[in-house]
C-alpha positions as CSV (number, residue, x, y, z in Angstrom):
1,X,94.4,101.0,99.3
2,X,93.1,97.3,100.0
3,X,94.7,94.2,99.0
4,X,93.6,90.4,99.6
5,X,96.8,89.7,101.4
6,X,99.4,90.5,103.3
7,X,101.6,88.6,101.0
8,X,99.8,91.2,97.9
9,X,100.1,93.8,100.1
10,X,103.6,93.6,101.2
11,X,104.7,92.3,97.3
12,X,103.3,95.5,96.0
13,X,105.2,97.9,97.9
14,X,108.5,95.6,97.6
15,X,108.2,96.1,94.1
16,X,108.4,99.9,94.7
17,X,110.9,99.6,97.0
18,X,113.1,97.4,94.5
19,X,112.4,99.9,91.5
20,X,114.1,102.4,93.6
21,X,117.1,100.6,95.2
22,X,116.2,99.2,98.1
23,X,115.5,96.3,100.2
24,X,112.3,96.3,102.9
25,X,111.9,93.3,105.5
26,X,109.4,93.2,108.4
27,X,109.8,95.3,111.4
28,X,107.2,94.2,113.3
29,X,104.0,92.1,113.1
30,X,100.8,91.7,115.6
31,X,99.3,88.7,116.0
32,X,95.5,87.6,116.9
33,X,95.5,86.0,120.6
34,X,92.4,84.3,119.3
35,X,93.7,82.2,116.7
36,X,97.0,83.3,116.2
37,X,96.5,84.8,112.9
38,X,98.9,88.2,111.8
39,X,96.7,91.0,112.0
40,X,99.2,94.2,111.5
41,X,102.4,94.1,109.9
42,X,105.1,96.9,109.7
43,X,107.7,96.6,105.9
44,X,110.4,98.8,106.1
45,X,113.9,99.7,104.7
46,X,116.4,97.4,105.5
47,X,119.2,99.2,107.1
48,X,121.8,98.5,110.1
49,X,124.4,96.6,108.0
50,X,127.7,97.7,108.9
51,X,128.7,98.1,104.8
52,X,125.8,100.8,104.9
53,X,126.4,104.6,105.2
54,X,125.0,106.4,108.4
55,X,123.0,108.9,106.3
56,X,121.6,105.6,104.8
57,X,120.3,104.2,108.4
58,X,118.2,106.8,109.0
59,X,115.6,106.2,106.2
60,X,112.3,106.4,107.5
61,X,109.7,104.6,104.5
62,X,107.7,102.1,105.9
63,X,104.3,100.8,105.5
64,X,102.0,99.4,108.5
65,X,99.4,97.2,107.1
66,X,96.1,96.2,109.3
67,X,93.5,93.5,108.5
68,X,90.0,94.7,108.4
69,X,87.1,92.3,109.7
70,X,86.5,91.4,106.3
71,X,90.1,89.6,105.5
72,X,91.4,92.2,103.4
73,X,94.6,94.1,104.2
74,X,94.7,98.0,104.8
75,X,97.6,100.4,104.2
76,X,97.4,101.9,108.1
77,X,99.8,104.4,107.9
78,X,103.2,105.2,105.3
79,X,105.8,106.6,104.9
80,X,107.1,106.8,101.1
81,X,110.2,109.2,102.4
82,X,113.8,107.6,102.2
83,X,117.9,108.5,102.1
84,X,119.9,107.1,99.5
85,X,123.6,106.0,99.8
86,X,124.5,109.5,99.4
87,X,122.3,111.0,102.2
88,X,119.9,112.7,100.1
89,X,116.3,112.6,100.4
90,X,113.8,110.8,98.1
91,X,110.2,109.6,97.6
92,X,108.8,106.6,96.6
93,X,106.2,106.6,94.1
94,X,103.4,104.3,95.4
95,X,100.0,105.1,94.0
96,X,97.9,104.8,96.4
97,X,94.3,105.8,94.9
């Protein structure tokens, strides 16, 4: 899936992420030692909090975006699998045609 942005990029699976009760925040970005541009960017769940459940903390969706030569941003690699409060396994339902 290609997006014009990170911003796009990182709004579209926040909206997913929302939809189905959670919050994502960056876990890690890359940037260019050119021109100091981001050009990789890891969104994940927000977990750690010490009000959150342990089965909680081990929810693994993520999404690493990457930006092509072009300008456009990449879905790199994801991971639509994550643990409600409850422990139990779910899936996010990003399209991703």
């Amino acid at each position: 899936m290609v997006f014009e942005s990170e911003s796009a990029a990182k709004s579209f699976y926040d909206d997913d992420a929302r939809r189905v009760g959670f919050q994502t925040w960056v876990l890690s970005s890359r940037k260019s030692d050119r021109d100091g541009s981001v050009i990789s960017c890891g969104v994940g769940y927000r977990g750690g909090s010490e009000n959150r459940s342990k089965g909680h903390e081990r929810c693994s969706a993520m999404v690493l975006l990457k930006k092509e030569k072009l300008g456009t941003w990449v879905i790199r690699r994801f991971s639509r699998v994550f643990f409600d409060l409850l422990g139990f396994q779910m899936m996010l339902n990003l399209d991703l045609v």
